[in-house]
N, C-alpha and C positions, 0 to 999 in steps of 0.2 A: 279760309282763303289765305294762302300766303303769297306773295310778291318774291317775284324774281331776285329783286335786290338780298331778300333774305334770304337764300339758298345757297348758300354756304354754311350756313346752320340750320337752315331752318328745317331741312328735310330729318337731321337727328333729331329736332327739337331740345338741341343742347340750351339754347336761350329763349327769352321769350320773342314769341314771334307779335309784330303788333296789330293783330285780331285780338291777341289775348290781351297785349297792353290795355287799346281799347275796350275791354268788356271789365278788365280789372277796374278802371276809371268810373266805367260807367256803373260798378257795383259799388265803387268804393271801397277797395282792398287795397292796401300793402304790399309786393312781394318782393321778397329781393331773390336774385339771380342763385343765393347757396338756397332758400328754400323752393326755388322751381328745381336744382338740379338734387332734391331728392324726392320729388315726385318719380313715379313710374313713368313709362312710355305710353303707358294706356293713362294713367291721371293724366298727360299732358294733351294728348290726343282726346280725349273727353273734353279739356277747357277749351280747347281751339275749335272742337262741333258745339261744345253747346250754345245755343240759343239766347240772347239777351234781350228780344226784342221788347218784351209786354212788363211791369210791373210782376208778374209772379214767376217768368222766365227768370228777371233779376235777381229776385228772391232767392232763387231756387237754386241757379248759379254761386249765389254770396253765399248759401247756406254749403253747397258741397266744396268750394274753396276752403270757407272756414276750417273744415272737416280733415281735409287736406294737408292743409297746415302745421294743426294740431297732431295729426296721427301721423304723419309724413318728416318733419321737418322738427315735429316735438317743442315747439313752440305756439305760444299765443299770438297769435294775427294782431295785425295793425289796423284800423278800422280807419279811414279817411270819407269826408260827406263825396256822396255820389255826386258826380258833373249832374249840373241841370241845362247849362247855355257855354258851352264852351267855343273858343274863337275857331275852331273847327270843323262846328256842327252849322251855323248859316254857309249857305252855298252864295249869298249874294254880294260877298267882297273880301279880296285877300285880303291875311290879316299880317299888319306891320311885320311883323317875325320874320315872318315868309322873305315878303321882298326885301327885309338888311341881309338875312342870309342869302339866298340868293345873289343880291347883288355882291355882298363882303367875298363870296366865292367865286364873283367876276362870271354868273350867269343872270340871264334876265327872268326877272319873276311872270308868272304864269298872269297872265289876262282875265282880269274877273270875271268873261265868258268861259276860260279854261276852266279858273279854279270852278266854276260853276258846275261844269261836265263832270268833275272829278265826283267819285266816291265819298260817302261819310265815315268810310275805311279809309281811302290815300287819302283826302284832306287831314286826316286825325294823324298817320302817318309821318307827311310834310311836316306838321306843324310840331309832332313830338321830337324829328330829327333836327329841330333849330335849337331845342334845350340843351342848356347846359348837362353833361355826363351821361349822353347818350351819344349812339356810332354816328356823328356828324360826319362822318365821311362816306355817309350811305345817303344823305344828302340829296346831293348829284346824278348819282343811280337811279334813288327813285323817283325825280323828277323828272327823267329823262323816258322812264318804261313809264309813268304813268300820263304825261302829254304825245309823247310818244308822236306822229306825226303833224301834231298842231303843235310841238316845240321847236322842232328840227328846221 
C-alpha cells in the first residue's frame, strides 16, 4: 500500500516508501536510501508485497533483505532489535510527537477516536514524519488524506 502523499516517488519507488519503512522496523534492518537505490525494480516491488505479518513471514522477509543487501549494495547489513511496542502500534492514545508536531505546524492533532480509526500503517507513518531527518514536510499531507473527512 502506498499513500497518496508519497506519489511523487513512490510510484518509481525511487525512495523507500513507508510500508517498507515499517516492515524494515518491524524486521529490524538498516537501510540507507544508496543501498535501496541499488536494488532492482522487481527487489523493490518484492519488499513493498511481502508479507510481515507472522514470526516466520518476519523471518523470511529479514532473511531475503539481508540477501539484498549483500549481493545488491555489496555491503554487510546493519542489524537493529525488532520493534516489540512502539508508540505507534496502540491505537488507544496519541503519542506526544504527534500533537508538538502538529501543533509546531499550527495544525491540530488528531483525536484519540481519530488516531484510533487510523491504520497500524498511517499511525507508523505520522509518527515516523515527526523524526528528525525524514520529509517532515509530508507531515501535513498525510494527516490531511489520512482523517480526511473527520479532520476538515
Amino acid at each position: 500500500m502506498l499513500f497518496k502523499f508519497e506519489m511523487d516517488f513512490a510510484l518509481s519507488l525511487r525512495c523507500v516508501p513507508m510500508i517498507v519503512r515499517m516492515k524494515l522496523d518491524q524486521c529490524g534492518v538498516k537501510l540507507s536510501l544508496r543501498q535501496w537505490s541499488r536494488f532492482t525494480q522487481r527487489d523493490r516491488q518484492a519488499l513493498v508485497g511481502r508479507p510481515v505479518t507472522t514470526p516466520p513471514e518476519q523471518a523470511a522477509y529479514r532473511s531475503f533483505l539481508l540477501h539484498l543487501i549483500r549481493i545488491r549494495a555489496g555491503e554487510e547489513p546493519k542489524l537493529l532489535p525488532p520493534v516489540r511496542t512502539e508508540a505507534w502500534q496502540p491505537a488507544d492514545g496519541v503519542p506526544d510527537a504527534i500533537t508538538m508536531k502538529a501543533q509546531s505546524s499550527g495544525l491540530r492533532a488528531p483525536t484519540p477516536e481519530q488516531w484510533g480509526h487510523l491504520s497500524v500503517l498511517q499511525r507508523f507513518a505520522l509518527l515516523k514524519l515527526t523524526r528528525p531527518g525524514h520529509e517532515n514536510q509530508k507531515f501535513e499531507p498525510a494527516l490531511r488524506e489520512f482523517l480526511g473527512e473527520m479532520y476538515n
